[in-house]
Backbone bond lengths (Angstrom), bond angles and torsions (degrees), N, CA, C in turn:
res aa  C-N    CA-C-N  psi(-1)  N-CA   C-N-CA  omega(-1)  CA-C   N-CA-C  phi
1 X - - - 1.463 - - 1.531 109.58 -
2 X 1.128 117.93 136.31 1.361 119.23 147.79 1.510 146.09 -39.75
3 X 1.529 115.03 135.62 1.508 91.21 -178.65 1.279 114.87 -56.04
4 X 1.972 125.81 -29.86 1.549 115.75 -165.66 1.521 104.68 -57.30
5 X 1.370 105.07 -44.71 1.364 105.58 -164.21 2.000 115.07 -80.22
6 X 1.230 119.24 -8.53 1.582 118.35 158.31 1.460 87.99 -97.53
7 X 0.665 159.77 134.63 1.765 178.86 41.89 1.637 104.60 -99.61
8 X 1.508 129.84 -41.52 1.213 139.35 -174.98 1.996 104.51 -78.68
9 X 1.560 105.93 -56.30 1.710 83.60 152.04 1.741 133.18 -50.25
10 X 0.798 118.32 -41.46 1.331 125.57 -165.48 1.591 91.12 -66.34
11 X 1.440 128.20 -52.05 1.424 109.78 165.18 1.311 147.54 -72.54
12 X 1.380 92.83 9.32 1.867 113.63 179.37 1.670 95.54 -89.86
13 X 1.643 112.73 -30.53 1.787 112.31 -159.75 1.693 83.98 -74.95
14 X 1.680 109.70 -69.17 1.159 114.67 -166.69 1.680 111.78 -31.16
15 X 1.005 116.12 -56.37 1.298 118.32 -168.94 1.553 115.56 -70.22
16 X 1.428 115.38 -38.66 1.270 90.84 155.38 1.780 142.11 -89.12
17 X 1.454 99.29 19.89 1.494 131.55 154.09 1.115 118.94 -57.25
18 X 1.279 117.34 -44.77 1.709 135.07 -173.60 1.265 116.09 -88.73
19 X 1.518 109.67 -32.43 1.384 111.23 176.11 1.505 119.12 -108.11
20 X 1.221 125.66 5.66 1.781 131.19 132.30 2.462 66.62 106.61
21 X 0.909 119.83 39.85 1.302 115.29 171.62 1.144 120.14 -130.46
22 X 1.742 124.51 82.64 0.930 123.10 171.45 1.669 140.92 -101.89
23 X 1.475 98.56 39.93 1.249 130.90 -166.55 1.668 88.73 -97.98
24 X 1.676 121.05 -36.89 1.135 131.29 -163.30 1.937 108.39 -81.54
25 X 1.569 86.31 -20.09 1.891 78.08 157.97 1.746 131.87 -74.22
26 X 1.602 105.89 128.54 1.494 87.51 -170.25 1.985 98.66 -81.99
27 X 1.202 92.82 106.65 1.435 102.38 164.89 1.549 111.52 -82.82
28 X 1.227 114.68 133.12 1.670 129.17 170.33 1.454 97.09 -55.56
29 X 1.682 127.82 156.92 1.439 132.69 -173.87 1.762 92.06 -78.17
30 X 0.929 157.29 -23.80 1.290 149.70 -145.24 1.582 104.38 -143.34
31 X 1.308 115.36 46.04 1.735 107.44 -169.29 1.787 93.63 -116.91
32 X 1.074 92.36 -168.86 2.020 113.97 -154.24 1.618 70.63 -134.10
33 X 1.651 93.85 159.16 1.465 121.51 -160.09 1.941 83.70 -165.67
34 X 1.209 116.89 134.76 1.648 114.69 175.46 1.656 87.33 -159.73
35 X 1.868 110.77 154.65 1.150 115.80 -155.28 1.532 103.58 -154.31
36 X 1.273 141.80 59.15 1.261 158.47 -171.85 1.730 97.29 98.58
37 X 1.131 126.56 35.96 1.441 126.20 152.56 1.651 99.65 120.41
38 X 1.401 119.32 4.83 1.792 115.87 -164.41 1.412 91.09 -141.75
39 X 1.366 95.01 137.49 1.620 108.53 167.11 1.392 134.16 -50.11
40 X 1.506 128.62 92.09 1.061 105.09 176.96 1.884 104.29 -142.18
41 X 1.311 118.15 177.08 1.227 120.35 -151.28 1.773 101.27 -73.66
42 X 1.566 110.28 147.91 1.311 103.67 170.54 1.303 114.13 -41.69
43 X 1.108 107.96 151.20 1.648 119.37 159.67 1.549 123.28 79.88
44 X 1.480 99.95 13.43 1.436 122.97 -172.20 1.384 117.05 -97.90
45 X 0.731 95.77 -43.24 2.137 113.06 167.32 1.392 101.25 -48.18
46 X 1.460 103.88 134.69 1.293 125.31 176.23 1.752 109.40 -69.62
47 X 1.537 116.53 -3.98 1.636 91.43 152.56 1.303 118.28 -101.63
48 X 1.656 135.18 37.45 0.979 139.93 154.33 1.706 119.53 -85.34
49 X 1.411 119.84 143.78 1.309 108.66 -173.35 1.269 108.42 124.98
50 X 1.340 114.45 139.01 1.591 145.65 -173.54 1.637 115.65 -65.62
51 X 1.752 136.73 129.36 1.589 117.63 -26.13 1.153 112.99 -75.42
52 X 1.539 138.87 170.98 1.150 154.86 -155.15 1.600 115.77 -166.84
53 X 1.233 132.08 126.25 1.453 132.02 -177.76 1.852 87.33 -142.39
54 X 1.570 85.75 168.95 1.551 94.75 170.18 1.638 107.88 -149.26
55 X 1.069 108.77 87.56 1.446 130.52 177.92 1.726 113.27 -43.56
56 X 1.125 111.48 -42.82 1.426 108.86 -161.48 1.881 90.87 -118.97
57 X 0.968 123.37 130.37 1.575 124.56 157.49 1.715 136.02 -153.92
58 X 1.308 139.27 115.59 0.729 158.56 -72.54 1.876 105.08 165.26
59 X 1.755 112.29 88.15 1.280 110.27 -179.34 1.412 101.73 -114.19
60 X 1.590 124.44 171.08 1.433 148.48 159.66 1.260 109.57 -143.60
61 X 1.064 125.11 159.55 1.381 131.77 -167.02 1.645 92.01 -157.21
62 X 1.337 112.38 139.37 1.779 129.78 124.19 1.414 139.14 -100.85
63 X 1.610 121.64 134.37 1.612 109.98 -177.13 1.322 92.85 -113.40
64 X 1.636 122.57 37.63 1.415 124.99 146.58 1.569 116.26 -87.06
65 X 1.450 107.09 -25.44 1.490 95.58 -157.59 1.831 81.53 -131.26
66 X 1.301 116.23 2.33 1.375 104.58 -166.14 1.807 152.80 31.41
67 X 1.772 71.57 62.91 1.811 111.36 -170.55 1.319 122.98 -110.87
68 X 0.876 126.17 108.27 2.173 114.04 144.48 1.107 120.24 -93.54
69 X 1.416 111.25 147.53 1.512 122.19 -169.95 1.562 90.92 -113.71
70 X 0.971 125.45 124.82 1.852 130.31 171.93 1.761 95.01 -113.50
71 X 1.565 87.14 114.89 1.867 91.82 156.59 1.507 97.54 -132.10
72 X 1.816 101.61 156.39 1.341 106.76 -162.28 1.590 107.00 176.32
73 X 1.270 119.00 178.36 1.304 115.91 -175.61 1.796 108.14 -133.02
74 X 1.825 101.03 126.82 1.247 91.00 170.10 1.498 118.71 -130.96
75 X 1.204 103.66 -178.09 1.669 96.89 -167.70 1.790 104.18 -173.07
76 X 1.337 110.48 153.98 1.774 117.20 -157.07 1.843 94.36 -95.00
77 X 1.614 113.82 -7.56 1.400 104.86 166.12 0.955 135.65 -94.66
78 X 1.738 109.83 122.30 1.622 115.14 -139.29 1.678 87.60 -123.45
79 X 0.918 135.42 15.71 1.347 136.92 -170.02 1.531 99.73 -0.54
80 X 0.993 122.30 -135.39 2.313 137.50 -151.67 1.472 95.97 -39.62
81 X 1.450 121.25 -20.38 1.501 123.57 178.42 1.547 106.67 -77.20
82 X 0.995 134.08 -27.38 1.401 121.37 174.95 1.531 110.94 -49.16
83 X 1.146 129.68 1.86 1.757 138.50 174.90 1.585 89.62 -59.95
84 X 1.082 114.01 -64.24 1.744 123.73 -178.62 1.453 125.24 -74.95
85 X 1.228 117.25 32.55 1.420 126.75 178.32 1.550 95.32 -115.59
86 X 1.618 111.59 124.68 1.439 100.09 -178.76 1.635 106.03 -96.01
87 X 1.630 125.42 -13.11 0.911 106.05 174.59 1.684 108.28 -120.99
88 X 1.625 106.59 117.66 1.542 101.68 -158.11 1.353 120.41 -95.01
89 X 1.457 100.76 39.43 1.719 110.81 -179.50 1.647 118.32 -97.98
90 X 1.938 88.38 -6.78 1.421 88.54 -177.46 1.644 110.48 -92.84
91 X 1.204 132.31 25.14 1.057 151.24 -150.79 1.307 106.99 -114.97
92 X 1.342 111.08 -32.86 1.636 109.57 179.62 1.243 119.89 -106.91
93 X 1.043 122.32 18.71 1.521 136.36 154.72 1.331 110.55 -54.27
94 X 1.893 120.28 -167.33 1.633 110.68 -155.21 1.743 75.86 -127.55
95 X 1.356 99.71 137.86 1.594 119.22 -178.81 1.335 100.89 -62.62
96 X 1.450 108.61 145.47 1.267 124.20 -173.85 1.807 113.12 -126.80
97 X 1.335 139.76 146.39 1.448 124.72 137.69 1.012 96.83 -149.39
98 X 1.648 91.04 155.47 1.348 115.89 -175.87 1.609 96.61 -121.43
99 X 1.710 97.40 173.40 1.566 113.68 175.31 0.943 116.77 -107.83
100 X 1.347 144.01 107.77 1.653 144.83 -165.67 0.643 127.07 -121.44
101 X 2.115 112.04 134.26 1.427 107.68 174.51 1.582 104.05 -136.09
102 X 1.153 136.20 151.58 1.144 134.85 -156.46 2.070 91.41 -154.53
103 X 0.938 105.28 109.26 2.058 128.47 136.78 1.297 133.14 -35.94
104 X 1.211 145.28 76.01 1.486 114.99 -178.28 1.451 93.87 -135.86
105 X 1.112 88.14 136.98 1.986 131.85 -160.81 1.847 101.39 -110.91
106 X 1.614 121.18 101.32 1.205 109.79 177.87 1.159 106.07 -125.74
107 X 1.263 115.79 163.89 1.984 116.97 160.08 1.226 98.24 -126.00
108 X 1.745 124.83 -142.28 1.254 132.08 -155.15 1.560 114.35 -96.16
109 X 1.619 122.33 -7.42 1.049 140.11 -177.44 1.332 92.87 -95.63
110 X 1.293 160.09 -44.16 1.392 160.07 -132.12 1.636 123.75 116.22
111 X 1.096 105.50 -157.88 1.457 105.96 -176.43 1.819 114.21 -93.43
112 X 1.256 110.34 123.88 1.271 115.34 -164.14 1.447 115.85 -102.28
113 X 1.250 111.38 -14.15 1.727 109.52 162.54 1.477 107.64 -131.68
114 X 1.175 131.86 149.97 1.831 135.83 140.67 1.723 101.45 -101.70
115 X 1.149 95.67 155.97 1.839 99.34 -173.63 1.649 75.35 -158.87
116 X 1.682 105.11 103.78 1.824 117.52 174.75 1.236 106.96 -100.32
117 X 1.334 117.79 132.92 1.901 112.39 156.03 1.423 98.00 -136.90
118 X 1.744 99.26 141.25 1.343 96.10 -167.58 1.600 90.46 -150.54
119 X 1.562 120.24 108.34 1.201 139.48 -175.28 1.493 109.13 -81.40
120 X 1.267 150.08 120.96 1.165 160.03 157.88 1.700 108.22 -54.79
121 X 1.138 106.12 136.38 1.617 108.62 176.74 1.470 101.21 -78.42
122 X 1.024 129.65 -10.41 1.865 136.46 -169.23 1.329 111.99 -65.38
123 X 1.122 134.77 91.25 1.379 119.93 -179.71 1.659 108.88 110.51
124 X 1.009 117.86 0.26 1.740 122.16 -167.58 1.518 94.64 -103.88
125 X 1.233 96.39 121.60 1.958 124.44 160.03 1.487 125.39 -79.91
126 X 1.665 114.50 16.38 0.947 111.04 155.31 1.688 122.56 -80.80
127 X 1.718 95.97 152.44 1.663 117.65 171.26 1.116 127.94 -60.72
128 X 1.634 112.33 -25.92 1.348 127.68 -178.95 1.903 118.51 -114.40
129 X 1.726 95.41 87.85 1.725 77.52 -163.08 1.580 110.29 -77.44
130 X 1.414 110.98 159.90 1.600 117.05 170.45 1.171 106.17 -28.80
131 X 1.323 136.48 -48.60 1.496 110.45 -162.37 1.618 106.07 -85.91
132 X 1.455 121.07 5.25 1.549 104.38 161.67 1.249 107.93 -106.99
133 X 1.177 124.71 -6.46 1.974 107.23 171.76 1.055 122.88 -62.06
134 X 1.112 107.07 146.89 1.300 137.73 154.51 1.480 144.97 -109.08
135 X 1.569 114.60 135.45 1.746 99.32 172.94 1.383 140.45 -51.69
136 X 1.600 124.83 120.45 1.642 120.29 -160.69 1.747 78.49 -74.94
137 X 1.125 104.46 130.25 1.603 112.36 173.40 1.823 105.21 -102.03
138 X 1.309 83.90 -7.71 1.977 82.51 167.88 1.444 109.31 -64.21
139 X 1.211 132.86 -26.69 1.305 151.87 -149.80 1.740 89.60 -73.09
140 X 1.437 114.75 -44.96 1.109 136.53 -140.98 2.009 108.80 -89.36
141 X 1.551 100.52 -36.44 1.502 124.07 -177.55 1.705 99.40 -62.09
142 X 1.854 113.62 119.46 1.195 89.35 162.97 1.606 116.49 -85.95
143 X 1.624 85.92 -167.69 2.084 86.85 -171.26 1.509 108.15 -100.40
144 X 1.280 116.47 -162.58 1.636 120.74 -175.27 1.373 87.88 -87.99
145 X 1.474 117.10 155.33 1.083 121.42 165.33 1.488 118.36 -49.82
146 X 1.721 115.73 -40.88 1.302 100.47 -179.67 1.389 136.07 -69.97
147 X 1.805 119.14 -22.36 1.182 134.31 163.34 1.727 115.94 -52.21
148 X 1.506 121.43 -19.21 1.766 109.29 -167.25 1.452 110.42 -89.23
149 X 1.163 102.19 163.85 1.452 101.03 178.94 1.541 92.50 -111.67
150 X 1.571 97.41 -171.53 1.667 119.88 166.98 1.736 108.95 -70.00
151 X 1.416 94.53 155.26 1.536 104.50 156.23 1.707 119.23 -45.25
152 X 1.184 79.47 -86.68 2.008 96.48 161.68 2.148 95.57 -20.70
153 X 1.361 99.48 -94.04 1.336 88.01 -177.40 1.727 147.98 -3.96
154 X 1.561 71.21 -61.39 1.672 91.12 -170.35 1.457 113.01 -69.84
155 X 1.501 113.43 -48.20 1.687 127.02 162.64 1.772 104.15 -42.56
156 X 1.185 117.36 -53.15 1.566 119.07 175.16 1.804 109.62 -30.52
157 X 1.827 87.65 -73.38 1.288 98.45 -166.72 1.884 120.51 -40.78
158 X 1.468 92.80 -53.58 1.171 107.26 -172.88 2.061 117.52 -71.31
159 X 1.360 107.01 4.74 1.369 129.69 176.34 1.523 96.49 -104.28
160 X 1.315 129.02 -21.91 1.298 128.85 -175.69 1.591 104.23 -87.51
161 X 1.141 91.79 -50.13 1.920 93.49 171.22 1.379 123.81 -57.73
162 X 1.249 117.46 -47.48 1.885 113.24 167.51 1.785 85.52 -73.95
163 X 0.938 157.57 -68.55 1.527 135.02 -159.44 2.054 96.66 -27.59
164 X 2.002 87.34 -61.44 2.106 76.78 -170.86 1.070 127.13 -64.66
165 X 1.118 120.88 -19.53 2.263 124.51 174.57 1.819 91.33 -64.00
166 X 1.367 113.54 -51.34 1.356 107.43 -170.76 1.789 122.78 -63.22
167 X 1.203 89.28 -26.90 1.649 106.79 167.55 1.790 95.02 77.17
168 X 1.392 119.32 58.47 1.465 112.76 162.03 1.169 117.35 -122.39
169 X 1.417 101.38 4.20 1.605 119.62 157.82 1.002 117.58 -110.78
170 X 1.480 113.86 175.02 1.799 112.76 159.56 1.672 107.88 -74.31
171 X 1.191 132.85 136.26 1.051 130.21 175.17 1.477 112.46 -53.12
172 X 1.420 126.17 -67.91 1.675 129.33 156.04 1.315 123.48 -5.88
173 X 1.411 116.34 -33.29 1.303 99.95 166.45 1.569 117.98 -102.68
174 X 0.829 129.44 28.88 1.420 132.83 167.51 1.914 115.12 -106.22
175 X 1.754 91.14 126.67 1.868 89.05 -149.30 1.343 117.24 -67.80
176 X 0.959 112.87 134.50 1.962 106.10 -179.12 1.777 100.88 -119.56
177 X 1.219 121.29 140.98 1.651 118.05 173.79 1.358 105.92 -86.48
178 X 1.287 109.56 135.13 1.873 100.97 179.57 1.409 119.26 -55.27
179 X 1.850 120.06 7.05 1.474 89.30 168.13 1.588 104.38 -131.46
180 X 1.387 97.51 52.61 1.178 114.26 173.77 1.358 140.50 -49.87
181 X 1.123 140.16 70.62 1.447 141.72 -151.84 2.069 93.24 -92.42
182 X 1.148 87.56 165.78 2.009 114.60 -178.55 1.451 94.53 -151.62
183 X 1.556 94.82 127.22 1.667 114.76 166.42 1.427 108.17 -131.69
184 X 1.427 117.45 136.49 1.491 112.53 -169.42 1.781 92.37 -111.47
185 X 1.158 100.78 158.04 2.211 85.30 -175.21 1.013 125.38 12.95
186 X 1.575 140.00 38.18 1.475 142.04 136.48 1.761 98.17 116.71
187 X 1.579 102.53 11.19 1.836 107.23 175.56 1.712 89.28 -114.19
188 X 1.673 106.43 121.17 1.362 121.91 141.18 1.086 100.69 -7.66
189 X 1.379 124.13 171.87 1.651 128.94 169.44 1.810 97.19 -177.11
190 X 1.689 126.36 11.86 1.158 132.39 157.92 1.331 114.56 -158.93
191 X 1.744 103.35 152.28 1.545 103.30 -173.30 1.535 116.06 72.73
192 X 1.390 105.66 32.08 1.899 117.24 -161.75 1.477 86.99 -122.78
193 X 1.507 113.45 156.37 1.725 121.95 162.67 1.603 105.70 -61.93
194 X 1.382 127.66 -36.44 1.301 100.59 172.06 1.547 111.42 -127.17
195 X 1.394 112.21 49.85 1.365 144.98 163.02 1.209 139.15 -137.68
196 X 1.511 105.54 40.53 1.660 123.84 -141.58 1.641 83.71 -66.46
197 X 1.164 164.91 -50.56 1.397 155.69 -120.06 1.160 91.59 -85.36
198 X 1.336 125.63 164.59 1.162 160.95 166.88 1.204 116.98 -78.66
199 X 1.497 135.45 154.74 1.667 112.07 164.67 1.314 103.59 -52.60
200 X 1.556 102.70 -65.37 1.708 92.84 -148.08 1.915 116.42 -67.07
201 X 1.360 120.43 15.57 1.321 144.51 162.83 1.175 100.21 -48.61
202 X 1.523 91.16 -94.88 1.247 125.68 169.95 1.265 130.46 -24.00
203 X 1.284 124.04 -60.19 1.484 150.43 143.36 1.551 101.11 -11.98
204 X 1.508 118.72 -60.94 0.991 118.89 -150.64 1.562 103.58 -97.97
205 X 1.511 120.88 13.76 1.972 105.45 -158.71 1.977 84.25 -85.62
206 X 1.065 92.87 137.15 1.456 102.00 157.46 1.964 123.18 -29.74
207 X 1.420 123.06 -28.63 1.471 113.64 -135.30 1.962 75.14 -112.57
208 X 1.248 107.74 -15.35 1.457 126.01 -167.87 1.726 108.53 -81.08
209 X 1.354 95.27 55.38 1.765 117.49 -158.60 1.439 97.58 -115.54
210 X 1.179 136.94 131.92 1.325 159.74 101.56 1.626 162.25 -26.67
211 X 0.879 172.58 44.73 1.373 143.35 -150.76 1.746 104.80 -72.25
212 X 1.104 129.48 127.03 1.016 133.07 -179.52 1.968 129.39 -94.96
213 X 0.825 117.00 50.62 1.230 130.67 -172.38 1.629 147.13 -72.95
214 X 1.040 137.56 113.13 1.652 128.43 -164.68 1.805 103.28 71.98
215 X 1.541 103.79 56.28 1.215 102.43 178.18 1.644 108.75 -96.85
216 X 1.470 128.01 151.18 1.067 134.26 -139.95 2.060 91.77 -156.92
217 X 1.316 106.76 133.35 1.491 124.97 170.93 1.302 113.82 -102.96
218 X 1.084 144.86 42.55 1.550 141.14 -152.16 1.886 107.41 -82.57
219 X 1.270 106.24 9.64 2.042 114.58 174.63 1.537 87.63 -143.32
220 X 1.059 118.04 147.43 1.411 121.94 131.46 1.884 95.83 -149.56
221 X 1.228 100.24 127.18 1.756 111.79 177.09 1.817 114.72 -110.92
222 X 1.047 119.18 69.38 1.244 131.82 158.10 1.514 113.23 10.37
223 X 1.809 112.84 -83.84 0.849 134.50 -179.09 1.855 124.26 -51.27
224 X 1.638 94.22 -40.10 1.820 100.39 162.84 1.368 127.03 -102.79
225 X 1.396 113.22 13.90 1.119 126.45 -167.67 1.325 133.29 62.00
226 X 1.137 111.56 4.81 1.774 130.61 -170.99 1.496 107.96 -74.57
227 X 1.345 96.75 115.05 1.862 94.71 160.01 1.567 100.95 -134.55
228 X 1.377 98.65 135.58 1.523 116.89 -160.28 1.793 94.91 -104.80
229 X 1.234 127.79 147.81 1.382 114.33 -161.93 1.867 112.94 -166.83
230 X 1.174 115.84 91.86 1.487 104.14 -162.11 1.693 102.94 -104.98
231 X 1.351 127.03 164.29 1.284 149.97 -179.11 1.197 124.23 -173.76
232 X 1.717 105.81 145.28 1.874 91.32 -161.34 1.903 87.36 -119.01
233 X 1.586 86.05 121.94 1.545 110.68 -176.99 1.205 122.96 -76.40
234 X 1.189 136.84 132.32 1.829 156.85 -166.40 1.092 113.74 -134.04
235 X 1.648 101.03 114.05 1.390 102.34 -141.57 1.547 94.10 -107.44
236 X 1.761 113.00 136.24 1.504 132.63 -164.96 1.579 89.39 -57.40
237 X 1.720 125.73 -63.29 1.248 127.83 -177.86 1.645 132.51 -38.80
238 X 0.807 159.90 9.71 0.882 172.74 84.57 1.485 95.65 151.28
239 X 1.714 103.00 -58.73 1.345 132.99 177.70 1.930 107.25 -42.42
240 X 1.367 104.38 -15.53 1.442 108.14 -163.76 1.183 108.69 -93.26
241 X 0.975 136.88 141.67 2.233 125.83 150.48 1.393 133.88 -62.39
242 X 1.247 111.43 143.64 1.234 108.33 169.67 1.709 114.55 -44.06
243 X 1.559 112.94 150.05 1.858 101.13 143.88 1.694 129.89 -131.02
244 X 0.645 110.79 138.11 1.510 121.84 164.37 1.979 111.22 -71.87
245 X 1.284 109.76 68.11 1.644 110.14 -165.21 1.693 105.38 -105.49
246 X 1.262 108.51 121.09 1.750 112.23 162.38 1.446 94.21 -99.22
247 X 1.452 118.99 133.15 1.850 121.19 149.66 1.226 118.44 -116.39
248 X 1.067 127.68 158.03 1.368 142.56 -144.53 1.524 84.72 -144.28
249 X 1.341 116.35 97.93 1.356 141.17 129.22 1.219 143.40 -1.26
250 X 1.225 144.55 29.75 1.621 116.43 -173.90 1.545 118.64 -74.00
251 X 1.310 119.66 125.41 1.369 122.32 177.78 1.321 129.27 -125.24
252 X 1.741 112.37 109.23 0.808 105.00 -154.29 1.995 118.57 -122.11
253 X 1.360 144.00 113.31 1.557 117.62 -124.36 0.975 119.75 64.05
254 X 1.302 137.82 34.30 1.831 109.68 174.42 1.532 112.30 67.86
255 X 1.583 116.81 5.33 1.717 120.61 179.35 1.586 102.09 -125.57
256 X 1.488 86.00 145.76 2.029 94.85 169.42 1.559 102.22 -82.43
257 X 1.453 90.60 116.24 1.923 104.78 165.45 1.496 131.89 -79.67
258 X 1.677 87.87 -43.34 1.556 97.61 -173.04 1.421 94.37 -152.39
259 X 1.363 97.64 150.14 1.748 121.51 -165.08 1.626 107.15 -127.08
260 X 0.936 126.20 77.51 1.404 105.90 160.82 1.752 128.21 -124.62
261 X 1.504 99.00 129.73 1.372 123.02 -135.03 1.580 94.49 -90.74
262 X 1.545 137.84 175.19 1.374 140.01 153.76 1.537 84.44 -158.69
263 X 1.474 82.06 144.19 1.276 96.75 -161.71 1.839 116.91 -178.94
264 X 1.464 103.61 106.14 1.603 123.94 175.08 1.529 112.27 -73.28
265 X 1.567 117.96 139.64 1.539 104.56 157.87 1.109 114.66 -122.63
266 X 1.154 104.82 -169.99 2.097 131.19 -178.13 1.712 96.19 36.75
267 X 1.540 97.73 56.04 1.127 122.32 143.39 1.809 127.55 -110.98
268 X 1.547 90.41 105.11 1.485 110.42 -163.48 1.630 107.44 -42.83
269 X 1.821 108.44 -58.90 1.777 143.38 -152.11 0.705 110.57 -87.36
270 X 1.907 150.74 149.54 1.088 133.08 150.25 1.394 103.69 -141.31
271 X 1.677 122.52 96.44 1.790 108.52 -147.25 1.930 109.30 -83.26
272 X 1.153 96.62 33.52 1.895 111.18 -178.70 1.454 117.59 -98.63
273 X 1.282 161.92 131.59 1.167 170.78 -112.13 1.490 90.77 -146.08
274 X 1.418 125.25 147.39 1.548 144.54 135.94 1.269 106.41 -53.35
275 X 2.150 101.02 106.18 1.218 114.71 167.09 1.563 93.04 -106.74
276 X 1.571 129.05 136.34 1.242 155.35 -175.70 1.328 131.23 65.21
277 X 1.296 138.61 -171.11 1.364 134.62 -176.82 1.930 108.16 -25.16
278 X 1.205 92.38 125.21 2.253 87.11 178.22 1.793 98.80 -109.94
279 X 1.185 101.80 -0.95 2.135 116.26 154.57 1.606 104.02 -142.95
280 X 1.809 82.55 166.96 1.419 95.42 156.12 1.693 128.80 -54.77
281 X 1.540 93.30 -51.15 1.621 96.37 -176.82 1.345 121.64 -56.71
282 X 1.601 118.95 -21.53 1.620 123.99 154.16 1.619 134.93 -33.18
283 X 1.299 74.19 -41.27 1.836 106.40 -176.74 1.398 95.91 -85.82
284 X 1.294 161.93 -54.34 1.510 144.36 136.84 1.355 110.31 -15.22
285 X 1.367 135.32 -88.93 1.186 140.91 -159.23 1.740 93.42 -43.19
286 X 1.664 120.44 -67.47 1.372 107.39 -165.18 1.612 131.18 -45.78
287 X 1.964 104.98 -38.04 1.361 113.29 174.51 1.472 100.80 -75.63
């Protein structure tokens, strides 16, 4: 597929996102539908439903693997738009946003997977709430030709990084660019007053442990350096939570620049399989 045409789905989903119509997605007859990590039918997820806007949005696409990754922010407060709500009782309900990221996997029949995560602002200790994010459009700039790496590469790198959360490497060798920033849902999370660490600090504290498992590349963009990369983490600490984490990559030299993470927890399930390298050393054996 084309990028026009995965960028042109992604606005057929969205829209029928907004309009609580998900009859209006062309789903393939034989596709997967999953909804905080478990199968369940479009339009079932509690960020489906009448009003709906999406303030913040944010696509990538591959026509290697024939994917877009949509992250973004949505929420049922539609303020001057309630003109277009025909039934206006749903209006006085208690404002909601969530943090969203949504998968969709198509071929020539339609779209053959959705893979939803949709974080509630309720309860979240982040600095940066959904309703002030914004898209890092740096994400978006490609690089000089001489800064990109390979496909192969970039999948490496980012197999090297869950290798270091998992700790089956030395963390040190997994590449970081010295102006490496990490944002977890659109809050800094290094180089902050009460995030003084660094990535590669951070990177490196012992407690900053993982199991990294059913990891999946569903973007890698050459040209912007983006490799998009999810795995659902099991955490050595006991004391710790599971996560349900996609990161979004920037790579820039053969180094991780920019990190920004989405990411649900004490999510037990994740009903998706490890598509590509599940280590670095995979990524040896294959080349």
């Amino acid at each position: 597929m084309t990028k026009k045409e995965l960028l042109t789905l992604v606005v057929r989903f969205t829209e029928a996102l907004i309009h609580n119509k998900p009859q209006d997605v062309p789903l393939a007859p034989k596709s997967k539908t999953t909804y905080q990590g478990v199968q369940l039918p479009l339009g079932k997820g509690e960020i489906w439903g009448i009003p709906r806007r999406i303030p913040y949005r944010q696509t990538f696409v591959d026509t290697i693997t024939n994917t877009a990754c949509f992250s973004g922010v949505v929420t049922n407060n539609i303020g001057m738009k309630a003109i277009d709500v025909e039934d206006r009782s749903v209006l006085h309900g208690p404002q909601k946003w969530w943090i969203y990221y949504v998968r969709i996997t198509a071929n020539e029949q339609g779209i053959v997977e959705v893979e939803e995560v949709a974080r509630p602002e309720t309860g979240s200790a982040l600095d940066v709430l959904p309703s002030q994010m914004k898209p890092p459009h740096i994400l978006e700039a490609p690089l000089p030709e001489e800064n990109r790496s390979t496909r192969e590469e970039m999948i490496k790198i980012a197999a090297l990084y869950w290798d270091g959360v998992q700790k089956i490497i030395d963390p040190k060798i997994v590449p970081i660019h010295p102006d490496a920033r990490r944002f977890e849902v659109g809050t800094p999370v290094t180089d902050e007053m009460f995030h003084p660490d660094s990535v590669r600090t951070a990177y490196d504290r012992p407690h900053f442990a993982w199991d990294c498992i059913k990891r999946r590349y569903p973007v890698v963009d050459v040209s912007t350096g983006i490799c998009i990369s999810t795995t659902h983490m099991l955490a050595k600490d006991p004391n710790e939570p599971t996560g349900y984490v996609t990161d979004i990559f920037k790579i820039e030299c053969g180094l991780i620049k920019y990190i920004y993470a989405f990411h649900d927890w004490l999510v037990p399930f994740v009903d998706w399989e490890g598509v590509g390298p599940q280590t670095a050393a995979e990524c040896n054996k294959r080349s």
